[in-house]
BALOBA-1460 file (C-alpha; in Angstrom, 3 decimals):
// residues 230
<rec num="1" residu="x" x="32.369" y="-10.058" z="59.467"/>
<rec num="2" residu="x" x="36.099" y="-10.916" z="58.520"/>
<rec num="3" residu="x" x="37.011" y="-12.586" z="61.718"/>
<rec num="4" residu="x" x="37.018" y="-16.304" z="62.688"/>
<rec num="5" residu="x" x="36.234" y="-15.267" z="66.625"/>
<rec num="6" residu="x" x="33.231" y="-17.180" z="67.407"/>
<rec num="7" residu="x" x="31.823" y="-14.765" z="69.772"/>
<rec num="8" residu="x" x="31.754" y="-11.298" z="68.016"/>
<rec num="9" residu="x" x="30.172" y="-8.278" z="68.876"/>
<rec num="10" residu="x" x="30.982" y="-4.432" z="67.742"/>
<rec num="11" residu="x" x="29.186" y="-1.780" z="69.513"/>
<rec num="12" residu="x" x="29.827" y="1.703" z="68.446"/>
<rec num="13" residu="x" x="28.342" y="4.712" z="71.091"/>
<rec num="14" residu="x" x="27.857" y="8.441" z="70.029"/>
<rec num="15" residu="x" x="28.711" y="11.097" z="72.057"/>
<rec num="16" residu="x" x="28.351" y="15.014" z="72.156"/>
<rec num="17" residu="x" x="31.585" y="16.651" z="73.255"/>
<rec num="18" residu="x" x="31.600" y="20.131" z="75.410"/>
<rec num="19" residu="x" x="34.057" y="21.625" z="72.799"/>
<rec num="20" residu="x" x="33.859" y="21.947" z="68.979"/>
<rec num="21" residu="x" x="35.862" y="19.629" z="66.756"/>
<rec num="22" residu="x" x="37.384" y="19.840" z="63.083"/>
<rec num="23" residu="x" x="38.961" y="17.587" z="60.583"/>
<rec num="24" residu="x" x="42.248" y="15.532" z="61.570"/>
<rec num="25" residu="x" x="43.901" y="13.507" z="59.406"/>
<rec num="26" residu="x" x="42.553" y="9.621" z="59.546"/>
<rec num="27" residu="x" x="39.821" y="10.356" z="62.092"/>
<rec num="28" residu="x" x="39.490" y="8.078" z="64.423"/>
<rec num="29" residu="x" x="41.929" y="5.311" z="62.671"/>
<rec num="30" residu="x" x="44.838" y="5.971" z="64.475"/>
<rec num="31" residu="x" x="43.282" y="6.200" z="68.375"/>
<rec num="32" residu="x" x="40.337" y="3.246" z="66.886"/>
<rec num="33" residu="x" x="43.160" y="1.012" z="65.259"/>
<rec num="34" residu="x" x="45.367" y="1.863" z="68.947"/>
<rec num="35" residu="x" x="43.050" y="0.437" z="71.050"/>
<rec num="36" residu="x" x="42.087" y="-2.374" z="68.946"/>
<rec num="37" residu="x" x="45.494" y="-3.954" z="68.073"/>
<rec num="38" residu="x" x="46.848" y="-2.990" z="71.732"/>
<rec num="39" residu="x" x="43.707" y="-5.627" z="72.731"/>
<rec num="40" residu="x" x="44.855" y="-8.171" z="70.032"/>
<rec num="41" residu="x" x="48.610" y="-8.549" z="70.846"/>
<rec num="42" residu="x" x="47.375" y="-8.371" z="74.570"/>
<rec num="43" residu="x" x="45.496" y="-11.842" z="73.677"/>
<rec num="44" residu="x" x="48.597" y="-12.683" z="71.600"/>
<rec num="45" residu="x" x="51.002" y="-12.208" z="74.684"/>
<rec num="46" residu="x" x="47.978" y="-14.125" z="77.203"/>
<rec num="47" residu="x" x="47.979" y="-17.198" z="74.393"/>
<rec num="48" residu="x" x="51.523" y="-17.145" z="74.264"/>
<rec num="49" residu="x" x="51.066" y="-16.766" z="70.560"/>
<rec num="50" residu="x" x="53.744" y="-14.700" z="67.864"/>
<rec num="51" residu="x" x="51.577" y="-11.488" z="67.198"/>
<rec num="52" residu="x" x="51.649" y="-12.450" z="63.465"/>
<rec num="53" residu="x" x="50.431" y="-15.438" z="63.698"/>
<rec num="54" residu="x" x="47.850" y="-14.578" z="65.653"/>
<rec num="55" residu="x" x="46.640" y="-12.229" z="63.860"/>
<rec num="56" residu="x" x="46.156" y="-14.294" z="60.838"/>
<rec num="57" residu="x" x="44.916" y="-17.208" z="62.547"/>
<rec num="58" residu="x" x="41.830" y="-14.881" z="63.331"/>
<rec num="59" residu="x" x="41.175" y="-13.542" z="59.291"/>
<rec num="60" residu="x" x="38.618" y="-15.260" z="57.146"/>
<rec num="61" residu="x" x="39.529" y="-16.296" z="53.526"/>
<rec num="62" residu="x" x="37.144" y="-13.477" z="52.204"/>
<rec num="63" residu="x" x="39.156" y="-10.757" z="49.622"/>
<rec num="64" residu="x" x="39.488" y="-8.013" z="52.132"/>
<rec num="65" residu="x" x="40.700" y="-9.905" z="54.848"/>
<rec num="66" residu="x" x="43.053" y="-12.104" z="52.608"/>
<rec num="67" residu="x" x="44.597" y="-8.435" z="51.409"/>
<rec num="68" residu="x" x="44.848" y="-7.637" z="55.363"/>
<rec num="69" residu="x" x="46.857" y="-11.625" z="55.527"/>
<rec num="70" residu="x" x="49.205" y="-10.398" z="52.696"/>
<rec num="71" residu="x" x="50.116" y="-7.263" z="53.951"/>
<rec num="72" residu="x" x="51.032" y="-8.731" z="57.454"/>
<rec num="73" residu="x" x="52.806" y="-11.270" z="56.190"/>
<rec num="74" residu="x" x="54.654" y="-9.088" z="54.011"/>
<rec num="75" residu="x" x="55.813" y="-6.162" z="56.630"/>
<rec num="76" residu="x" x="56.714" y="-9.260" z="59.191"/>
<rec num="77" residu="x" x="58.965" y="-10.837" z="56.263"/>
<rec num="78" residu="x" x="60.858" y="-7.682" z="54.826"/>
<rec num="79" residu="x" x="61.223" y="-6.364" z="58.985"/>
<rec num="80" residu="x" x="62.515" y="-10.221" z="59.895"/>
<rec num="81" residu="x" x="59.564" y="-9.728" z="62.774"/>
<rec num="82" residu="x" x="60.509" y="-11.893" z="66.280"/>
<rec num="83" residu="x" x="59.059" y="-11.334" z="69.389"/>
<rec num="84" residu="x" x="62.814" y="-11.652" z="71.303"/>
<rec num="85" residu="x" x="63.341" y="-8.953" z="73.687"/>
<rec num="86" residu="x" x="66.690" y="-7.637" z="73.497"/>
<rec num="87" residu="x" x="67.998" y="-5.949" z="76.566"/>
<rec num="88" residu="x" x="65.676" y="-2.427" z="75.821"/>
<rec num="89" residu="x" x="64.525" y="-2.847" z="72.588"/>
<rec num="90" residu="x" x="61.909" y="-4.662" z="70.661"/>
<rec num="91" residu="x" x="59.269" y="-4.933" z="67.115"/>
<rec num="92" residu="x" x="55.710" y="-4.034" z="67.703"/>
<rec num="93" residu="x" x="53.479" y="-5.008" z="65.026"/>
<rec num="94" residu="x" x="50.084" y="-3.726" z="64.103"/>
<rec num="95" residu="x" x="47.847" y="-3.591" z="61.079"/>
<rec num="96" residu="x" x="44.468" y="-1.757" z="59.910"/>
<rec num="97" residu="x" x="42.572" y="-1.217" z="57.175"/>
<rec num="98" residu="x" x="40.463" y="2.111" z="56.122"/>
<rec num="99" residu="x" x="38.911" y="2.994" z="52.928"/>
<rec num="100" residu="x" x="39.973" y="-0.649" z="51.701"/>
<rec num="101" residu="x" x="43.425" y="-0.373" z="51.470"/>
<rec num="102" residu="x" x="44.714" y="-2.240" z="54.351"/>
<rec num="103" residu="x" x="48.452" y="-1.079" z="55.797"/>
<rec num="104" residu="x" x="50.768" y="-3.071" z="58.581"/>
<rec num="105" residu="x" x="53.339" y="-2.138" z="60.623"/>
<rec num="106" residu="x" x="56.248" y="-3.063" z="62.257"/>
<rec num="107" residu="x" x="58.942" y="-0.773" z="64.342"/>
<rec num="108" residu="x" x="61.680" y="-1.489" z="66.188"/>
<rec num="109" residu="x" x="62.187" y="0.559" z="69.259"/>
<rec num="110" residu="x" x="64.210" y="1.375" z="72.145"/>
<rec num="111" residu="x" x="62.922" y="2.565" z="76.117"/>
<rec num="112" residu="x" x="66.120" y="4.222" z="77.674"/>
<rec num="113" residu="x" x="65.561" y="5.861" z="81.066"/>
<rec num="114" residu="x" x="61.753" y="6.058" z="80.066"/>
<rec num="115" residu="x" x="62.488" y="7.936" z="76.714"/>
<rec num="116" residu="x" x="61.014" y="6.091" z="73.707"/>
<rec num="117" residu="x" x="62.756" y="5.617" z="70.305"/>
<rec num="118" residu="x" x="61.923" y="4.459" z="67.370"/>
<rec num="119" residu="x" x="64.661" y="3.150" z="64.957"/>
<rec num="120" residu="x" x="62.880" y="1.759" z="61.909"/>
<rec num="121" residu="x" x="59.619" y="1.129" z="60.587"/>
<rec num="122" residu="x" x="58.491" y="-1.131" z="58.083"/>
<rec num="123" residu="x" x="55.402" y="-0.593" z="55.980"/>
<rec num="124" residu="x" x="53.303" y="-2.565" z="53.686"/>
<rec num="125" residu="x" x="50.361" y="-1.381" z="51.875"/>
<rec num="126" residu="x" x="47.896" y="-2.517" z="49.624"/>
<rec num="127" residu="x" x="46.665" y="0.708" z="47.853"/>
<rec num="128" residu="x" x="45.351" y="-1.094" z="44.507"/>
<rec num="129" residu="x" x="46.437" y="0.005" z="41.561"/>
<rec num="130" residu="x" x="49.645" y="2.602" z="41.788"/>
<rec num="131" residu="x" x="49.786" y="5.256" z="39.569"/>
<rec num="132" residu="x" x="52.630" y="7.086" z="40.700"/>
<rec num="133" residu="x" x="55.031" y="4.540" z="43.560"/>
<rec num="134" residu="x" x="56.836" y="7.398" z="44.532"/>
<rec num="135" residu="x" x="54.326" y="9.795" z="45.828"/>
<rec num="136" residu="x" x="52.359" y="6.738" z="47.337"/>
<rec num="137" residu="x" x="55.481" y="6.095" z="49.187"/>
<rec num="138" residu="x" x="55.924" y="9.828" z="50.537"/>
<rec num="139" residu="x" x="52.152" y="9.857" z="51.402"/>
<rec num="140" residu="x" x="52.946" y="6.800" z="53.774"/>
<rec num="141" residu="x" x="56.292" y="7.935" z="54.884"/>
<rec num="142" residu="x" x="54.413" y="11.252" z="56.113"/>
<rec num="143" residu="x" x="51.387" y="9.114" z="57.430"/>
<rec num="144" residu="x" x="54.170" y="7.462" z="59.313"/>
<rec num="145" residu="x" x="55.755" y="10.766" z="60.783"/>
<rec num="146" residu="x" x="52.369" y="11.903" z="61.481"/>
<rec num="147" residu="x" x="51.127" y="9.120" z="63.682"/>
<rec num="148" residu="x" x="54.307" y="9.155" z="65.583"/>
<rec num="149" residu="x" x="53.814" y="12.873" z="66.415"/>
<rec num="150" residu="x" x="50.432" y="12.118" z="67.364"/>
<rec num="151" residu="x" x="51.140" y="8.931" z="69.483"/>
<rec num="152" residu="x" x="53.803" y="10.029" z="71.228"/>
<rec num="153" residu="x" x="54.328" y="14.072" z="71.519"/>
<rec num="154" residu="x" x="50.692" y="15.684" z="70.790"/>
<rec num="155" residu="x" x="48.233" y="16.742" z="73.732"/>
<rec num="156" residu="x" x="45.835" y="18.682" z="74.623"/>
<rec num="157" residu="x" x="43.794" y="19.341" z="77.660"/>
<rec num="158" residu="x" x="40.214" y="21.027" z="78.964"/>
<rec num="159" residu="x" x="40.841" y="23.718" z="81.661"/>
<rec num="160" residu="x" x="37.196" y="25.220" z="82.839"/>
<rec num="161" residu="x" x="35.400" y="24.231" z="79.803"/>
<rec num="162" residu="x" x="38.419" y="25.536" z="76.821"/>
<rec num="163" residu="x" x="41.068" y="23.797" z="75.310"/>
<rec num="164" residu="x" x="44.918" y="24.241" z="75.567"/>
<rec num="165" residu="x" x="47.576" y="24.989" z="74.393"/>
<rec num="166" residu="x" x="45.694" y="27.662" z="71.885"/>
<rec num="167" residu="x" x="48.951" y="28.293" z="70.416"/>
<rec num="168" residu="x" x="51.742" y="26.160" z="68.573"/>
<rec num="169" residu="x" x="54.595" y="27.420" z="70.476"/>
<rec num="170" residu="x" x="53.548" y="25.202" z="74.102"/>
<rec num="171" residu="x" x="52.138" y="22.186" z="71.845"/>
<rec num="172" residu="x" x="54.789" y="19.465" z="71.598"/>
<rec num="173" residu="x" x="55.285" y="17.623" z="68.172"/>
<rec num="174" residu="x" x="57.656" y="15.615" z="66.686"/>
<rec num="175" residu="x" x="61.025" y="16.803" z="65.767"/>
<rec num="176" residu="x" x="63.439" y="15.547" z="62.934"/>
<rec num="177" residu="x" x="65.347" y="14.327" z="65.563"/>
<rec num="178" residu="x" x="62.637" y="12.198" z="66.465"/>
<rec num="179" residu="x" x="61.976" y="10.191" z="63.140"/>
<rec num="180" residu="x" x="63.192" y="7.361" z="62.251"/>
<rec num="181" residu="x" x="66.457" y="6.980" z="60.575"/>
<rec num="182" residu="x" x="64.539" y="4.305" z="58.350"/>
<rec num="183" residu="x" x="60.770" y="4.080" z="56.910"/>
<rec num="184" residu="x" x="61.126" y="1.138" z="54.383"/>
<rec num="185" residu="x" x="57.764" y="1.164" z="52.582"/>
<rec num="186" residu="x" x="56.625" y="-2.420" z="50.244"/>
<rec num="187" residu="x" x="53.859" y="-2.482" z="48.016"/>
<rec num="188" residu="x" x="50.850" y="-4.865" z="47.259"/>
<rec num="189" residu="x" x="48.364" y="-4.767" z="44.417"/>
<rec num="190" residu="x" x="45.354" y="-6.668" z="45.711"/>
<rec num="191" residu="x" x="43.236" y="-5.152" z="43.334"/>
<rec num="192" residu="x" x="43.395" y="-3.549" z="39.744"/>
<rec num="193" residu="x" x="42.140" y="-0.148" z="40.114"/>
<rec num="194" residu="x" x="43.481" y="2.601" z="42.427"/>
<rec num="195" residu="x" x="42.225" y="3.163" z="46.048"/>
<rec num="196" residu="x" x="42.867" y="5.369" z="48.860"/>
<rec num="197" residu="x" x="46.291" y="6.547" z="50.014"/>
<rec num="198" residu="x" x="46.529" y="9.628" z="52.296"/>
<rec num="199" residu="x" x="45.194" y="8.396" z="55.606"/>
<rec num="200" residu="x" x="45.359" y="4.212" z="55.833"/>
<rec num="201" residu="x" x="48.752" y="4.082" z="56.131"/>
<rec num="202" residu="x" x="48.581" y="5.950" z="59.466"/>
<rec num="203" residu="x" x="46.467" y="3.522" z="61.244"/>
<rec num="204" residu="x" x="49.037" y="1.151" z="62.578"/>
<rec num="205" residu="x" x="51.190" y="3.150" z="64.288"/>
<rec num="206" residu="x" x="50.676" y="3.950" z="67.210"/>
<rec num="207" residu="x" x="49.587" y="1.028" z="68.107"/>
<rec num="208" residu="x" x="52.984" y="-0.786" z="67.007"/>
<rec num="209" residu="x" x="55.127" y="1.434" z="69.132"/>
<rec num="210" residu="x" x="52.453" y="0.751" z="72.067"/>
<rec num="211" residu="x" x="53.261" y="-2.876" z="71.741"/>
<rec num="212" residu="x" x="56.788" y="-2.641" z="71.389"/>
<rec num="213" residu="x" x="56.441" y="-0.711" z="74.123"/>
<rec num="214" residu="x" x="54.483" y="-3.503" z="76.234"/>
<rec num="215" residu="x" x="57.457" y="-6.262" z="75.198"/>
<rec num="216" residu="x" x="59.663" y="-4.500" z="76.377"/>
<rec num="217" residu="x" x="58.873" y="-2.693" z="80.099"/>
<rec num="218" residu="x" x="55.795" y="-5.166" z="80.754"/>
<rec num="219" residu="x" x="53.783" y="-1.839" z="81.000"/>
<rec num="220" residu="x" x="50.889" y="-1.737" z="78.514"/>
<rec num="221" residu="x" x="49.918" y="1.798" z="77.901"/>
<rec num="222" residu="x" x="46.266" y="2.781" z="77.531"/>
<rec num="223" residu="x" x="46.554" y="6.535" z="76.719"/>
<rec num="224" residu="x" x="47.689" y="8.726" z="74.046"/>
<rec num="225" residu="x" x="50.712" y="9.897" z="73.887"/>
<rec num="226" residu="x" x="52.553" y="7.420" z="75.142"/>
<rec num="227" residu="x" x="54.116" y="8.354" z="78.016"/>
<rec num="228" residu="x" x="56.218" y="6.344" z="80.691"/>
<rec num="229" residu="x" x="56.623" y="7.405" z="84.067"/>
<rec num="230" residu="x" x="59.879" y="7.776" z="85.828"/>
């Protein structure tokens, strides 16, 4: 255990779904890590607590969770993280770990007339040892681009037992004119040989938009995509 809550319990529940499933990139990181760190900077907001340092106020001093402290305090320096609100725009922060390379978060986005944007993002990861930096920094730049289609555009729905859309034309994704016009990516080596890359560095996202999203309209949203109502 790698937190310094007191009173700790996981409980994980199986269940067997009416449809059949396939591979997805991350799993259940991104929707896990969403609720998770939508909980946390809940309890950061009700302690009237920064998000950062609440966050490390509940790590242990063990290895992994020191590499978690040094990513999050790494994305909330090179972002210059506050908490201000200002007028429609905020940060959202968030952090994971998967496969032991922990990633963090932090974007700063806009709610106009219930659209979302996001401006920037800021990523830190702690992949081990880097063989090549600038494919490690594409493979979290399209982690990044990923997540966002997934948290805020990508649905599906059951309709008498099947799925839909069956086809890509009606299912919405992400656009280029959705991305970011920055994804400023920072490195860590918290440990000498290489580790995963592909999926960790999606984990955090949705989540951070969800809580910049929370700063800003009050509203904290529970589903995926992210959707406000007019």
């Amino acid at each position: 255990m790698y937190t310094n809550i007191p009173n700790y319990r996981a409980v994980q529940w199986h269940t067997t779904l009416p449809f059949a499933t396939s591979w997805w990139r991350s799993l259940g990181l991104l929707a896990n890590t969403f609720a998770i760190e939508s909980f946390v900077d809940e309890m950061a907001i009700k302690a009237n607590k920064n998000p950062v340092d609440f966050r490390l106020a509940q790590l242990t001093d063990e290895e992994l969770p020191e590499r978690i402290k040094n990513v999050i305090k790494l994305a909330s320096e090179k972002a210059n993280y506050s908490d201000e609100i200002k007028g429609n725009r905020a940060m959202g922060f968030a952090a994971s770990t998967d496969s032991n390379s922990p990633a963090a978060h932090v974007v700063d986005v806009s709610v106009v007339n219930n659209i979302i944007k996001v401006h920037k993002v800021v990523c830190a990861f702690d992949c081990g040892l880097i063989v090549n930096p600038d494919q490690v920094k594409a493979q979290c730049e399209g982690a990044i681009i990923m997540g966002m289609s997934a948290a805020m555009f990508e649905k599906m729905t059951l309709e008498n037992g099947e799925l839909y859309p069956t086809i890509y034309g009606p299912y919405d994704m992400a656009l280029m004119k959705h991305s970011p016009k920055e994804i400023d990516v920072h490195f860590i080596q918290g440990k000498d040989i290489p580790l995963p890359v592909g999926e960790p560095p999606m984990g955090p996202i949705a989540a951070a938009i969800g809580n910049a999203i929370r700063r800003i309209t009050g509203k904290r949203l529970t589903d995926l995509p992210l959707k406000l109502e007019g």
